[in-house]
TIVO-2410 file (N, C-alpha, C; in nm, 3 decimals):
# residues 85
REC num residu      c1      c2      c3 atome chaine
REC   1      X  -1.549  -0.499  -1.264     N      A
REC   1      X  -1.409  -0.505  -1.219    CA      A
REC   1      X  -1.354  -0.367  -1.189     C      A
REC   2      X  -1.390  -0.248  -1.290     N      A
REC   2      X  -1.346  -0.131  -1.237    CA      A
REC   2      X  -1.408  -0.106  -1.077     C      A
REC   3      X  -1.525  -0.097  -1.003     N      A
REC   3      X  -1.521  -0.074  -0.874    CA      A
REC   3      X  -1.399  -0.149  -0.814     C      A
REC   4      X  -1.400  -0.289  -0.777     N      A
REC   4      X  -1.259  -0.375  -0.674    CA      A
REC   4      X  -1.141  -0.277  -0.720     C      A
REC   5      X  -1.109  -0.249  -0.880     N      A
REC   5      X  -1.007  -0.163  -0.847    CA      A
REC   5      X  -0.984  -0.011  -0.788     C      A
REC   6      X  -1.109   0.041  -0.797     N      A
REC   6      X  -1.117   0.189  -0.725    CA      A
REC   6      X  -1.138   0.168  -0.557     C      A
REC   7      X  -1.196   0.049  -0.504     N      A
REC   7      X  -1.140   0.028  -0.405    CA      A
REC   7      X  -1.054   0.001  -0.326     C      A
REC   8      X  -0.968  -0.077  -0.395     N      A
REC   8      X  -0.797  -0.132  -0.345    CA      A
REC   8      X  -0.744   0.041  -0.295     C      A
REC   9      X  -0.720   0.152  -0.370     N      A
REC   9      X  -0.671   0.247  -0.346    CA      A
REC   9      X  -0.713   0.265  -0.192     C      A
REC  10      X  -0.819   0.294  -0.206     N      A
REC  10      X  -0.901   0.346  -0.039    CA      A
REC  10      X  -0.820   0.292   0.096     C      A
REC  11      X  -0.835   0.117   0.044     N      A
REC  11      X  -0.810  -0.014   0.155    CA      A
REC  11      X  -0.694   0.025   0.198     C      A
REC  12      X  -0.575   0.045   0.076     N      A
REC  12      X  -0.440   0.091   0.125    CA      A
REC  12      X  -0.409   0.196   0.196     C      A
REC  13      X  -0.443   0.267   0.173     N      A
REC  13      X  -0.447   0.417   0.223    CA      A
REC  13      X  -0.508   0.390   0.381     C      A
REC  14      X  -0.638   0.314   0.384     N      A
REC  14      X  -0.669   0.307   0.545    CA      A
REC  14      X  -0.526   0.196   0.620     C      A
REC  15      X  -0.486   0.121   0.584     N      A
REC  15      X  -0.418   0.033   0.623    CA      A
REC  15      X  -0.311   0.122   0.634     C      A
REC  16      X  -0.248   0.210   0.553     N      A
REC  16      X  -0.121   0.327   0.592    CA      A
REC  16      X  -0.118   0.376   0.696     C      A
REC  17      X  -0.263   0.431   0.726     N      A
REC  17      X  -0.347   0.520   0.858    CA      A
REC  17      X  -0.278   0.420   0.938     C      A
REC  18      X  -0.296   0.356   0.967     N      A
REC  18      X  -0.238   0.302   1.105    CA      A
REC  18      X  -0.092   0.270   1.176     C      A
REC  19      X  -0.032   0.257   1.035     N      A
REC  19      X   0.135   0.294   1.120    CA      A
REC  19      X   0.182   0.450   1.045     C      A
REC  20      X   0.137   0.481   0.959     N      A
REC  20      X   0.150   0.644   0.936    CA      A
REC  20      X   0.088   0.790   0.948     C      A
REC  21      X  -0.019   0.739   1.025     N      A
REC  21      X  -0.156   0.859   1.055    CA      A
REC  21      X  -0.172   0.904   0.900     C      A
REC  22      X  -0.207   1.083   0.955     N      A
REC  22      X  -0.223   1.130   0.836    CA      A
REC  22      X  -0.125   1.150   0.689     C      A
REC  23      X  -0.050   1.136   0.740     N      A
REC  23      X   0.040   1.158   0.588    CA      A
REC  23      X   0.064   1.030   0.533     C      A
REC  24      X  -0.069   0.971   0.556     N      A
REC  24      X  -0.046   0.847   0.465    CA      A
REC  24      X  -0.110   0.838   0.313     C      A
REC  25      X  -0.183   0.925   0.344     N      A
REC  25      X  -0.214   0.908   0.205    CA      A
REC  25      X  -0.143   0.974   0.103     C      A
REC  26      X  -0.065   1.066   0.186     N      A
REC  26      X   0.026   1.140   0.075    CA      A
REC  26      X   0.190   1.027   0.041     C      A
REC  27      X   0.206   0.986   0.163     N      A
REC  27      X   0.295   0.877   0.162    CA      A
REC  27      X   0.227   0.776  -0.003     C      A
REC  28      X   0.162   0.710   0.045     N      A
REC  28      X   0.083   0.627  -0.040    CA      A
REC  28      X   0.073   0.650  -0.205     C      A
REC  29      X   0.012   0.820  -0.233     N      A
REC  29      X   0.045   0.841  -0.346    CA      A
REC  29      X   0.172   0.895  -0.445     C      A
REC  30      X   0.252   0.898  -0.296     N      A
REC  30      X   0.429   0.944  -0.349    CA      A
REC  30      X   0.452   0.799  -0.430     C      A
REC  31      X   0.421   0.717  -0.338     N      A
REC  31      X   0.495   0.565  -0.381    CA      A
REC  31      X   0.412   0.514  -0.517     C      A
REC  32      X   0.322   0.541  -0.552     N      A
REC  32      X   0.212   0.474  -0.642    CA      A
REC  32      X   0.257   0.576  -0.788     C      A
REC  33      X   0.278   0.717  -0.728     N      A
REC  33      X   0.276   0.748  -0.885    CA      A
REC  33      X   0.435   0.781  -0.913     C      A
REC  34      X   0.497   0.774  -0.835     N      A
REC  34      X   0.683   0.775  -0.872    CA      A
REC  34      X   0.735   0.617  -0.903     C      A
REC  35      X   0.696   0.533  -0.843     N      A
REC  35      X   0.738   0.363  -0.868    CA      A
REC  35      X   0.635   0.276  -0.938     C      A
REC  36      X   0.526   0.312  -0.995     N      A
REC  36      X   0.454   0.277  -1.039    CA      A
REC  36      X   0.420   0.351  -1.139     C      A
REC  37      X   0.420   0.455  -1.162     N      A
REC  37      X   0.348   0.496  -1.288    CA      A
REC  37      X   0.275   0.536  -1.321     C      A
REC  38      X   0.165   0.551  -1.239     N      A
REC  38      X  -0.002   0.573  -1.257    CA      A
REC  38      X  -0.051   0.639  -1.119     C      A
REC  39      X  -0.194   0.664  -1.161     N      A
REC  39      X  -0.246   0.738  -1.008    CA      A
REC  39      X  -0.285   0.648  -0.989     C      A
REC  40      X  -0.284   0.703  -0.846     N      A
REC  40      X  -0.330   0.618  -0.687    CA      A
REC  40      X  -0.454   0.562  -0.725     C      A
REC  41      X  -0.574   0.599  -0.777     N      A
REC  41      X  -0.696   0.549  -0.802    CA      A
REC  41      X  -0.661   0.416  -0.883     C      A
REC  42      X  -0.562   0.409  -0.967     N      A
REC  42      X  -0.547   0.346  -1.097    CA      A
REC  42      X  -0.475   0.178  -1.017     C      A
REC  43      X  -0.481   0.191  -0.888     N      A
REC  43      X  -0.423   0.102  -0.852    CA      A
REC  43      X  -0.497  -0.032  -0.892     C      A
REC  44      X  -0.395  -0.148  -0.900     N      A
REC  44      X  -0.470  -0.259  -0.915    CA      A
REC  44      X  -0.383  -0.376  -0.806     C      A
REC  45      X  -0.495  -0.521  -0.814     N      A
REC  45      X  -0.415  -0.595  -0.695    CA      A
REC  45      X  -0.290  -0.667  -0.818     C      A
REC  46      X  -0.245  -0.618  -0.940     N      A
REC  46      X  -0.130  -0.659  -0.969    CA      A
REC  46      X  -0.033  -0.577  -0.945     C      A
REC  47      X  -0.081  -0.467  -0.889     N      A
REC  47      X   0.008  -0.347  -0.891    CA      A
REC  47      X   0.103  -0.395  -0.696     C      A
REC  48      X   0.028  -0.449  -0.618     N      A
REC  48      X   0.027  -0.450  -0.514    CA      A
REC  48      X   0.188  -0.542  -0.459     C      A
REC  49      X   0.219  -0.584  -0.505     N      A
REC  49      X   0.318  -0.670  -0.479    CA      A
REC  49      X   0.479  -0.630  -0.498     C      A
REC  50      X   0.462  -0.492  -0.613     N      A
REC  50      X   0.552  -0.372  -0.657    CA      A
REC  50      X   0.547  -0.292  -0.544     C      A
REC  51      X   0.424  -0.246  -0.485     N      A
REC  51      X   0.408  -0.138  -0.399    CA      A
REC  51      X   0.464  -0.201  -0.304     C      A
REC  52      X   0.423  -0.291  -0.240     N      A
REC  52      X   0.459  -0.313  -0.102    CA      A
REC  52      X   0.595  -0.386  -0.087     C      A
REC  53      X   0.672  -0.401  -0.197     N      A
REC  53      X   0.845  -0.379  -0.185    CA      A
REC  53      X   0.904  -0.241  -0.203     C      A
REC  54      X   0.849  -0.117  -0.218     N      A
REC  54      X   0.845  -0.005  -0.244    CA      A
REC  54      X   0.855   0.039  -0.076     C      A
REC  55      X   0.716  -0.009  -0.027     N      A
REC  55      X   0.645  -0.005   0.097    CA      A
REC  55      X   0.765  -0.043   0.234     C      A
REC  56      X   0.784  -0.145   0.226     N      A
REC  56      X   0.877  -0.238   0.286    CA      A
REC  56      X   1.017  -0.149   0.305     C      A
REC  57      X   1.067  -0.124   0.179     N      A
REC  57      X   1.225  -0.007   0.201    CA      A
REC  57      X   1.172   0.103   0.273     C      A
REC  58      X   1.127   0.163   0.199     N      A
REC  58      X   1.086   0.324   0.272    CA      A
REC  58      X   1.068   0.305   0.405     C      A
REC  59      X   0.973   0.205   0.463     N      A
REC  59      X   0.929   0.213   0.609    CA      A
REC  59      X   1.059   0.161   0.708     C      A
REC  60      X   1.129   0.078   0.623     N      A
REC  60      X   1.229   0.039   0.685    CA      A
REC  60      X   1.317   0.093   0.726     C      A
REC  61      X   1.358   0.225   0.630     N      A
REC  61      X   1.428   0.319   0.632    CA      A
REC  61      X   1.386   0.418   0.744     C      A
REC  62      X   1.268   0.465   0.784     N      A
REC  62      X   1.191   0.515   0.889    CA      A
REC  62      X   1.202   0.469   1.007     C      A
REC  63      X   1.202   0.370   1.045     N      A
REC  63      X   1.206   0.256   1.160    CA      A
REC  63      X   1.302   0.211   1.190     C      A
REC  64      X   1.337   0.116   1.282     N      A
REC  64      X   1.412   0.014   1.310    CA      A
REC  64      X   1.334  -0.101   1.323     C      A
REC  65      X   1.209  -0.059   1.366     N      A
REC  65      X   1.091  -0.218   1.441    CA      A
REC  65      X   1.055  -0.268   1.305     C      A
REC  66      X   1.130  -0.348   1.319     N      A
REC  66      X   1.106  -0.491   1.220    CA      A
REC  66      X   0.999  -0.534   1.232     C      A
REC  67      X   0.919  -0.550   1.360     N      A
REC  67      X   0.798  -0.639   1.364    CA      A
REC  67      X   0.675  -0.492   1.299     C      A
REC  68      X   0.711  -0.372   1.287     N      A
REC  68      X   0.623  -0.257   1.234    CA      A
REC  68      X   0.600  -0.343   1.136     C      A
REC  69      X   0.746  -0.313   1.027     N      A
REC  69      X   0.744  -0.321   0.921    CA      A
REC  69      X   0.689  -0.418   0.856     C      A
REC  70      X   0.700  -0.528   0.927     N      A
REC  70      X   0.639  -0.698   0.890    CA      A
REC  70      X   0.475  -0.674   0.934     C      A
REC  71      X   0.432  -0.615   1.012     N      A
REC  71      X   0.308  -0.626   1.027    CA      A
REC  71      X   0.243  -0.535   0.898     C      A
REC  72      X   0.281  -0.432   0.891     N      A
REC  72      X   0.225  -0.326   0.778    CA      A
REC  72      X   0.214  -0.423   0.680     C      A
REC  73      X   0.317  -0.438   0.607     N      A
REC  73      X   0.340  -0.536   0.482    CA      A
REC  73      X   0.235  -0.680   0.501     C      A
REC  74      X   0.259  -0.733   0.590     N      A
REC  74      X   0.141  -0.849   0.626    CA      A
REC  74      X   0.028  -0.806   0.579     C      A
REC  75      X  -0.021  -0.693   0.637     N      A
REC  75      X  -0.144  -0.647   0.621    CA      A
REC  75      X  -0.219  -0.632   0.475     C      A
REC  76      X  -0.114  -0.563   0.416     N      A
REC  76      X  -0.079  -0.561   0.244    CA      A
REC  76      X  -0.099  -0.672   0.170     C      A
REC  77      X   0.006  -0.747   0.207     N      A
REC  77      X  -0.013  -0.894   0.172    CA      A
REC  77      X  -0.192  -0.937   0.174     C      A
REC  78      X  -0.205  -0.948   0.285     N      A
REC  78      X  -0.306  -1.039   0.288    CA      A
REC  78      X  -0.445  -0.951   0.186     C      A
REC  79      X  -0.402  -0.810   0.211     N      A
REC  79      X  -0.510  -0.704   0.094    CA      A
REC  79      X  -0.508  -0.802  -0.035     C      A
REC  80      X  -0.344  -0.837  -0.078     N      A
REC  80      X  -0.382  -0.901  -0.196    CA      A
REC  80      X  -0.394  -1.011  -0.212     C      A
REC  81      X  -0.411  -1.094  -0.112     N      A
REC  81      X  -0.436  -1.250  -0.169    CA      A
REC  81      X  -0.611  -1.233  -0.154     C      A
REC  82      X  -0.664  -1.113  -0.110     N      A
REC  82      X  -0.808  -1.163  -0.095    CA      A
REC  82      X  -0.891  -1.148  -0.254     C      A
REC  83      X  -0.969  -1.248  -0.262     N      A
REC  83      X  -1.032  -1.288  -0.359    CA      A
REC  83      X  -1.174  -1.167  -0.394     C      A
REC  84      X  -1.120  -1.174  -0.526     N      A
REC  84      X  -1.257  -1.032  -0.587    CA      A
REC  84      X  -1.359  -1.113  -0.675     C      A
REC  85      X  -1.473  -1.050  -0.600     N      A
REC  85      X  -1.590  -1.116  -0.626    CA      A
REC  85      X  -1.626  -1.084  -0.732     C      A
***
């Protein structure tokens, strides 16, 4: 079980990459260890559902495109409904 959780970190961080380029991962670990508590590695998929209402304001606040913001978060979403083997 510790690998799926040292991976979730990675997944997010690539999924940032795409509506935040590079400063996503710094984005990513602002939000993980100020609203969460813990390091970015330490992430888990219970952690994920905190983050990405975290996720959701901030970007919103950045944007206006609603459909960004809903797609990012989608993306998130669906990170955590997937099933760990």
């Amino acid at each position: 079980m510790i690998a799926q959780q040292t991976d979730l970190y990675p997944q997010v961080v690539e999924i940032a990459t795409d509506y935040l380029g590079p400063a996503s991962k710094r984005f990513i670990d602002r939000q993980i260890v100020n609203h969460l508590q813990k390091e970015p590695e330490e992430l888990t998929k219970e952690d994920l559902s905190r983050l990405i209402g975290w996720i959701e304001v901030v970007v919103a606040l950045l944007t206006d495109d609603k459909k960004l913001v809903q797609e990012f978060t989608g993306r998130l979403e669906d990170l955590a409904k997937q099933k760990t083997s």
